[in-house]
PAVOFI-410656 format. One line per field, with one value per residue (C-alpha): residue in one letter; z, y, x; chain. Coordinates in Angstrom, 3 decimals. Layout:
REM PAVOFI-410656
resn = c(A_...)
pz = c(Z_...)
py = c(Y_...)
px = c(X_...)
chain = c(A_...)
***
This chain:
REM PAVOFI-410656
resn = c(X_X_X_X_X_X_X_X_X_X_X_X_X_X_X_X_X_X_X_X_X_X_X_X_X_X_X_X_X_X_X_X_X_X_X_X_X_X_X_X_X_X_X_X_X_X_X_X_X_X_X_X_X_X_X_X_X_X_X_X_X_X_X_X_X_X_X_X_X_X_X_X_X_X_X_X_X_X_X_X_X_X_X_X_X_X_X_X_X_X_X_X_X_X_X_X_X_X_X_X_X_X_X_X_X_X_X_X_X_X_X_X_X_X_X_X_X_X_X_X_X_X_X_X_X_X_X_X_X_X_X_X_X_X_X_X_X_X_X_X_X_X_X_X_X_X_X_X_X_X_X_X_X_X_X_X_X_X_X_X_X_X_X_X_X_X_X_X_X_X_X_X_X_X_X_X_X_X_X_X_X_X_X_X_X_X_X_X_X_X_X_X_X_X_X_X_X_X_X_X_X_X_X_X_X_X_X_X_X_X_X_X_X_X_X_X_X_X_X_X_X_X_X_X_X_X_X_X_X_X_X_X_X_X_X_X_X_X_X_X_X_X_X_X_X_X_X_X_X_X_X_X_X_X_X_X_X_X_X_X_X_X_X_X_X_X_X_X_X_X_X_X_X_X_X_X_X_X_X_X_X_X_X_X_X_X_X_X_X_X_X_X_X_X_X_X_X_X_X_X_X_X_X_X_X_X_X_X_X_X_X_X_X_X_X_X_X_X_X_X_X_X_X_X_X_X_X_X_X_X_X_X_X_X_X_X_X_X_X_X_X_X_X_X_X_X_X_X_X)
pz = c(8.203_8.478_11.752_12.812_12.928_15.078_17.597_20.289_20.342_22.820_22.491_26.192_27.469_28.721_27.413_28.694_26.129_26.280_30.044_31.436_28.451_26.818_29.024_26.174_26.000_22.599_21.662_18.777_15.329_12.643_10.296_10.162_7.405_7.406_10.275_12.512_13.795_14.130_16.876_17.612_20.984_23.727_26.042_29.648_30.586_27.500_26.051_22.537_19.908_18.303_16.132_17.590_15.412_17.343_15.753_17.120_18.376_16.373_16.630_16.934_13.770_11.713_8.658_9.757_13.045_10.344_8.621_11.772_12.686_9.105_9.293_12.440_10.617_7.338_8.866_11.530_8.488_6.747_9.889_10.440_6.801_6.505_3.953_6.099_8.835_12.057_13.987_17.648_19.037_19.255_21.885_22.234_25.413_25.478_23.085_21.254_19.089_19.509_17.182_18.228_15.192_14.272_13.900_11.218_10.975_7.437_6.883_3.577_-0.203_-1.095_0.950_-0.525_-4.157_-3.834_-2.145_-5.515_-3.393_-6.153_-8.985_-12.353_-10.025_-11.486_-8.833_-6.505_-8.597_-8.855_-5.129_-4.529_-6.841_-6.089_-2.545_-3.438_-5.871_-2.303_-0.407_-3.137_-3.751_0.312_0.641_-2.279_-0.842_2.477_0.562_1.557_-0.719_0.357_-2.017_-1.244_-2.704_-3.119_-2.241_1.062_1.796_2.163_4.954_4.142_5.312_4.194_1.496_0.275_1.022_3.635_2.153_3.939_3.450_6.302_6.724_6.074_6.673_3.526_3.100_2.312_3.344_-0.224_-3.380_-3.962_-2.321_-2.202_-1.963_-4.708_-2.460_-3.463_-4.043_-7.910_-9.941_-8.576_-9.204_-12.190_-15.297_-14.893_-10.910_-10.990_-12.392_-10.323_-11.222_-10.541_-8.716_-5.994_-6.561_-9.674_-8.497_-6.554_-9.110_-11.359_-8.133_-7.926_-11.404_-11.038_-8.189_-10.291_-12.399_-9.614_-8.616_-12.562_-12.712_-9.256_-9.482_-6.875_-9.705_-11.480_-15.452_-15.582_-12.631_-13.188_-15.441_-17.297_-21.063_-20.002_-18.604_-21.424_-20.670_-20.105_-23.356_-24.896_-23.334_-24.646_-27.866_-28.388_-24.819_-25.838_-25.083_-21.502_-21.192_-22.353_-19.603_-17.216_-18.568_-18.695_-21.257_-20.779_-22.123_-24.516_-22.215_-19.239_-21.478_-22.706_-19.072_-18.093_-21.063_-20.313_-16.579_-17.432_-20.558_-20.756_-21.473_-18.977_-20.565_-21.827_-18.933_-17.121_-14.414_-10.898_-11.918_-15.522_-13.897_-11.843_-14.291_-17.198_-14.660_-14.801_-18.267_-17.856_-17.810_-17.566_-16.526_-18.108_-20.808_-22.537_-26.133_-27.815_-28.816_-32.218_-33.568_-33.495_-29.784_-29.187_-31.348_-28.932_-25.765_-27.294_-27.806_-24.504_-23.026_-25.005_-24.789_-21.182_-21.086_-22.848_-10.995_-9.686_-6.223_-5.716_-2.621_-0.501_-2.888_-0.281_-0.578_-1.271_-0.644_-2.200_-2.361_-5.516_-7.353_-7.417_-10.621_-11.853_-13.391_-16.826_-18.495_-19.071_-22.071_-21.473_-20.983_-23.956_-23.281_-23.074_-26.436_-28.236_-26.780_-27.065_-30.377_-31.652_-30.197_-31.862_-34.721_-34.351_-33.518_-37.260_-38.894)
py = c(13.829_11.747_9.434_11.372_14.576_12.968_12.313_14.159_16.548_15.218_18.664_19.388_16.181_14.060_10.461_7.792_5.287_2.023_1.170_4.693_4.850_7.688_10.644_12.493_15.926_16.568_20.041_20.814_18.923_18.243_17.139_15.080_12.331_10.466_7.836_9.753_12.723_13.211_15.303_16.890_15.520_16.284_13.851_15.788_14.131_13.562_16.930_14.801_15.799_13.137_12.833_10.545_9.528_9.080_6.516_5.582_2.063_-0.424_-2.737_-5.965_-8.246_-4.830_-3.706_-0.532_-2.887_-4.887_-1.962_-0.439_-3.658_-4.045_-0.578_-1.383_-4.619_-2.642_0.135_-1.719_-3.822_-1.111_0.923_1.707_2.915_6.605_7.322_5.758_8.063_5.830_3.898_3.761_2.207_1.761_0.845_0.372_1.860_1.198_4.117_4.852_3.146_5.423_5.527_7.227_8.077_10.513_13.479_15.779_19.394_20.579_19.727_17.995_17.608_18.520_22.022_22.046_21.681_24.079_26.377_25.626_25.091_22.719_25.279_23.818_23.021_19.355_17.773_18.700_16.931_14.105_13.685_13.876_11.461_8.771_8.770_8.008_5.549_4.104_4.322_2.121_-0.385_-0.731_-1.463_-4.041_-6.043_-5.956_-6.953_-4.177_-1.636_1.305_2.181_5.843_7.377_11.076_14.223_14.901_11.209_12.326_14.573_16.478_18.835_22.934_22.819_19.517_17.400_13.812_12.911_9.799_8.169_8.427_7.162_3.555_3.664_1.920_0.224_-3.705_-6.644_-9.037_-7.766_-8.569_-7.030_-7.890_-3.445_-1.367_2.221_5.276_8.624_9.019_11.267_8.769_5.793_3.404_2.985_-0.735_-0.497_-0.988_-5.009_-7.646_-8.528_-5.432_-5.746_-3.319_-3.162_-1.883_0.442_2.064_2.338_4.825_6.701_7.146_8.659_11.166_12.358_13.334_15.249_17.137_17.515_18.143_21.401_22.428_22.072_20.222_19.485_16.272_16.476_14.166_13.335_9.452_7.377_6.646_6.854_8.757_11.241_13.591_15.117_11.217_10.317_13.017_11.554_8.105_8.972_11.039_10.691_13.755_15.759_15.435_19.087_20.585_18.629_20.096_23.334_23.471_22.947_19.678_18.928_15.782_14.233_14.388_14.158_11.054_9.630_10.534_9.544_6.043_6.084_6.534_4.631_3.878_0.363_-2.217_-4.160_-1.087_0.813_1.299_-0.779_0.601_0.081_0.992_4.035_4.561_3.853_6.226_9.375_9.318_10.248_13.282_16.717_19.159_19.163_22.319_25.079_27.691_26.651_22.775_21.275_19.514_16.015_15.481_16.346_14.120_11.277_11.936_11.260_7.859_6.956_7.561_5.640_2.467_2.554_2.804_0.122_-2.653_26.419_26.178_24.565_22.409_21.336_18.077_14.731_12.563_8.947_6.120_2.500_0.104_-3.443_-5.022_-8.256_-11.203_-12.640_-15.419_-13.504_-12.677_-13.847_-10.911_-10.884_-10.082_-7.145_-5.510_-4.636_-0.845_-1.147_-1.862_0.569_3.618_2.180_2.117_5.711_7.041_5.770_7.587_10.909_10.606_9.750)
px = c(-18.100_-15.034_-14.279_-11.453_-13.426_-15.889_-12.627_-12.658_-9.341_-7.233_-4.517_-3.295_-3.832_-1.019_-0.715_1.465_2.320_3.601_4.360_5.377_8.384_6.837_5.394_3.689_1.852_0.115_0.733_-1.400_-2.645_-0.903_-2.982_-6.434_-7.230_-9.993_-9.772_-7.226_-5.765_-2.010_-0.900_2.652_3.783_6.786_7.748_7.838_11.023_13.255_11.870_12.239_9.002_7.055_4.309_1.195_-1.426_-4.691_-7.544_-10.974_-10.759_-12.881_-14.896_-13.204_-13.548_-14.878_-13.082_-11.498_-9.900_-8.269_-7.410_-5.843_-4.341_-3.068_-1.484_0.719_1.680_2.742_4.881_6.350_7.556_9.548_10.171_13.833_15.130_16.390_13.330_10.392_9.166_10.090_7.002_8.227_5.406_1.963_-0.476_-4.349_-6.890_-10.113_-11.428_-8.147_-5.148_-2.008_0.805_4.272_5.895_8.946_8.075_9.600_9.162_9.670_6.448_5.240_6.474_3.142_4.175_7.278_6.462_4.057_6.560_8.582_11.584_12.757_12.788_14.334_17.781_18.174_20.540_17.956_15.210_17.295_18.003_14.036_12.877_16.183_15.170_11.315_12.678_14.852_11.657_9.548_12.224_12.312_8.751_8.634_11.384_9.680_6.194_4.681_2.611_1.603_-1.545_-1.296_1.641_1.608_2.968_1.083_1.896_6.191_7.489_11.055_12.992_12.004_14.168_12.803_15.470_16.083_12.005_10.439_7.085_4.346_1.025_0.220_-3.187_-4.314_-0.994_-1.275_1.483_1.155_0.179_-3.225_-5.896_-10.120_-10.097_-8.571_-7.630_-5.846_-5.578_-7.696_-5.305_-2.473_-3.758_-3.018_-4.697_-4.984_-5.403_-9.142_-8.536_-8.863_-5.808_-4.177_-0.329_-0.369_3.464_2.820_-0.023_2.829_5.076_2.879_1.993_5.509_5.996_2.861_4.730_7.712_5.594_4.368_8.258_9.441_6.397_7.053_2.791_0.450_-2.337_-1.893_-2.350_-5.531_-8.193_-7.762_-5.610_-8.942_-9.942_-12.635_-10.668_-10.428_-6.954_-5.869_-6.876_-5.322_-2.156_-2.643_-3.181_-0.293_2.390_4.179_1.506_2.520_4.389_1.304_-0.774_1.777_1.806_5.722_8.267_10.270_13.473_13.225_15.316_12.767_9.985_11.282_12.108_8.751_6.680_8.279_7.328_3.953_3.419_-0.336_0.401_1.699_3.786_5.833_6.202_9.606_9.972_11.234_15.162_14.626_13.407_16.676_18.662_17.448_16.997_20.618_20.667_17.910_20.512_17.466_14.051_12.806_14.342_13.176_12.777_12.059_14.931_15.611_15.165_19.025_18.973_16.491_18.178_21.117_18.655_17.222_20.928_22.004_18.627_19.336_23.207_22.507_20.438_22.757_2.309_-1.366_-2.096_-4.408_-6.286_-5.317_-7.481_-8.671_-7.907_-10.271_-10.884_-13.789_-14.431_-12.586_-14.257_-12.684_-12.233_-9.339_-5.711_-5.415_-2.073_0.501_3.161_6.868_7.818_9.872_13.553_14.232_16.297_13.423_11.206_13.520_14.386_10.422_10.412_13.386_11.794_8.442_10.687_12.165_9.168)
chain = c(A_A_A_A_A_A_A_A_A_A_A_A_A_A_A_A_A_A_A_A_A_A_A_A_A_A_A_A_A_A_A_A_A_A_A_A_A_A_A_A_A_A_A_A_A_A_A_A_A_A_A_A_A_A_A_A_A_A_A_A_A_A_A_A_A_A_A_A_A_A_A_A_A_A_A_A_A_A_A_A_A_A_A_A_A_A_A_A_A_A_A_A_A_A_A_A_A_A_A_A_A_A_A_A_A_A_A_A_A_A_A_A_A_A_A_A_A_A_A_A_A_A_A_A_A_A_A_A_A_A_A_A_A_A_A_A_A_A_A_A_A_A_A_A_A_A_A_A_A_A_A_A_A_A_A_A_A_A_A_A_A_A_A_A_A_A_A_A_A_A_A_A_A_A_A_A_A_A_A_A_A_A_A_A_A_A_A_A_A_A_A_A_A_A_A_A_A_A_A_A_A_A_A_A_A_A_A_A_A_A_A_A_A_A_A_A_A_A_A_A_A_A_A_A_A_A_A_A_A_A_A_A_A_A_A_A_A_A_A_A_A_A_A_A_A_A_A_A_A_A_A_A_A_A_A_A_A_A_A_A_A_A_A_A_A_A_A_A_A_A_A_A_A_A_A_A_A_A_A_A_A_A_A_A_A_A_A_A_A_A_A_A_A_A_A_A_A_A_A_A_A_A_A_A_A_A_A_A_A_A_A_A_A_A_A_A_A_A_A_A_A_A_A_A_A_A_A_A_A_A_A_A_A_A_A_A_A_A_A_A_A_A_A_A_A_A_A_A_A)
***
């Protein structure tokens, strides 16, 4: 049983947070996670509704109060952009650590994708994944990562629109970490090293969210980003093998922008503004039938020019201790010219 079920449920009660500033009845629960239960709240005078996130206070000096103090720290970091869910305040009694947030009513993307509100309508797609491209290029030049990026992790409007990124619970200011933590299926192939960049980490989270976006589909194509992981493997051996992991037919274009996203290796992977950049350059998500080799010469083209329905339950997120062991050197990263070239190559061939 999780800490937060063991909370006691606090719905009906009147709270008054932060000085007599917020007069707060919590209506009903929102959600519960593992350390906390997040309530929908109306102030009494204002009549405004807020979302308050309720935690067990720990024990001083333990590693869930550093985690709870660390949260506060993170999201009142990156609190005030358009794609961050807002963190008005926060204040700790003696039993509880309350956190009045924004609340948003559409509910989810998780919901939403699974609601297929996003369909194969591509400006739509776009939209969606520029603003959680906005949202991760916030947090990294605030320092912050957030360590578990996902669907259920973004609130947005019904129709899937105005998204913003909520719960920093395991989020981390720097980006090294003595914890690796995460959702599994979103999680990076390399984010188990000890010298793992959390930025990073973030970034491929990022890009399996698309493909739950791209396939309108909650289920991720592999359980971890782990050679073990037979449908994973399958992917590294041979990327374009992605559609039929999704169970969708992708246009070379976006099978192409996502195969890069996601490349197994490190050093070849599209970088956060490579990844801005080329979705530009996608014109369809899905079709009907596969296109040709020409088409497809006509994508790679375009990428280097430019660069000179099942549901699945909620996956619980994870944190465990990391060993600490000295960096390993990386090599440069490869321009995208050569990459799309060495692809283009392997598309002729």
């Amino acid at each position: 049983m999780s800490a937060a079920q063991h909370l006691t449920d606090l719905t009906g009660q009147l709270r008054v947070i932060v000085g007599g500033e917020y007069h707060l009845r919590l209506l009903s629960t929102l959600g519960v996670g593992t350390f906390g239960r997040v309530y929908k709240a109306v102030d009494i005078h204002s009549s405004l509704h807020y979302a308050v996130k309720c935690m067990a206070r720990a024990i001083a000096g333990s590693r869930q109060h550093i985690a709870q103090e660390r949260e506060v720290e993170a999201h009142t970091l990156v609190s005030g952009h358009p794609r961050i869910v807002t963190l008005h305040h926060h204040l700790t009694t003696a039993d509880h650590v309350f956190l009045v947030l924004e609340y948003v009513a559409g509910g989810t993307l998780l919901s939403a994708v699974q609601r297929r509100v996003f369909g194969n309508d591509t400006p739509r797609i776009k939209q969606a994944m520029s603003e959680i491209l906005d949202v991760v290029a916030h947090l990294q030049r605030h320092g912050v990562a957030h360590r578990d990026i996902k669907p259920e992790n973004f609130l947005c409007d019904a129709d899937g629109s105005n998204i913003r990124l909520a719960d920093f619970g395991l989020a981390e200011v720097g980006w090294e970490s003595d914890s690796f933590a995460g959702t599994l299926p979103y999680m990076s192939p390399e984010a188990h090293r000890p010298d793992a960049s959390l930025a990073l980490n973030d970034q491929w989270a990022v890009a399996v969210t698309f493909l739950n976006i791209v396939s309108n589909s909650s289920r991720c194509p592999w359980q971890r980003a782990d050679l073990n992981d037979a449908a994973f493997y399958s992917f590294c051996r041979d990327t374009s093998t992605l559609q039929d992991l999704l169970k969708v037919h992708l246009t070379e274009g976006a099978s192409l922008y996502l195969e890069m996203c996601l490349d197994p290796s490190l050093d070849e992977r599209s970088t956060l503004t490579e990844m801005r950049k080329n979705l530009k350059h996608v014109q369809l998500f899905t079709e009907g039938r596969r296109q040709s080799v020409s088409t497809v010469a006509s994508v790679a083209l375009t990428y280097g020019a430019s660069a000179a329905s099942s549901r699945a339950p909620a996956t619980p997120a994870l944190e465990q201790p990391r060993p600490v062991l000295p960096k390993s050197a990386r090599n440069k990263k490869p321009s995208i010219l050569r990459r799309v070239a060495a692809r283009f190559t392997a598309l002729k061939a």
